[in-house]
N, C-alpha and C positions, 0 to 999 in steps of 0.2 A: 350587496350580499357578500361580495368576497373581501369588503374591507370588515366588514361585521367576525365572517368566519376567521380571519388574521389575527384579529382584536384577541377574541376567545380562548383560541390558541395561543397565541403570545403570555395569556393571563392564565392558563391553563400552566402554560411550562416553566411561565414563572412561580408563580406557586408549588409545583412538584419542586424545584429548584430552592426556593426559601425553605421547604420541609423539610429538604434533603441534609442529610447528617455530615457535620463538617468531618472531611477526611485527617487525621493526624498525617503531619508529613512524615516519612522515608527519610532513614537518617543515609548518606551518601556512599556508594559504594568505596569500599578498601580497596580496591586494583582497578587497573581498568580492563573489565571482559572482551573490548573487540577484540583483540588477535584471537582469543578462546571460542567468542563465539564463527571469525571466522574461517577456523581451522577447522572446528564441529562442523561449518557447512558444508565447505568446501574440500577439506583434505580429501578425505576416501573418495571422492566422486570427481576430481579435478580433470580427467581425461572426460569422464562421461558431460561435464558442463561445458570443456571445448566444444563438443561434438555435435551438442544440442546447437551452441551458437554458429557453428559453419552451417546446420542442418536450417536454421533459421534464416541466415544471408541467403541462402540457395533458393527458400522458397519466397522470400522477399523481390531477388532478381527476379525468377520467376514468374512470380505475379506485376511484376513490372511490365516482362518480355508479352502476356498477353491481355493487359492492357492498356497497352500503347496502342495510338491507332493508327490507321491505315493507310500510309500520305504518298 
């Protein structure tokens, strides 16, 4: 039964996939965006993402500190 249902499905998505409308490609970016997009993420908030990750170490120990067991 579950090679039968694989079968169906495999021929089901291929078919959706033969149907589907060949995409035109994306001619290639003029600059390159990471510094742009990193500055967007990051800039204004760069104190409050330290803060989250010390807030995260602490509850990482933490859940370490209780559980560890009892020797």
């Amino acid at each position: 039964n579950g090679a039968v249902v694989a079968a169906a499905v495999f021929v089901g998505l291929g078919g959706f996939l033969v149907r589907a409308p060949h995409l035109v490609p994306r001619p290639a970016a003029a600059v390159d965006a990471t510094p742009a997009i990193g500055r967007a993420l990051v800039g204004p908030f760069a104190v409050t993402l330290e803060l989250l990750g010390l807030l995260l170490v602490v509850a990482l120990l933490g859940a370490l500190y209780f559980a560890r067991t009892d020797e």
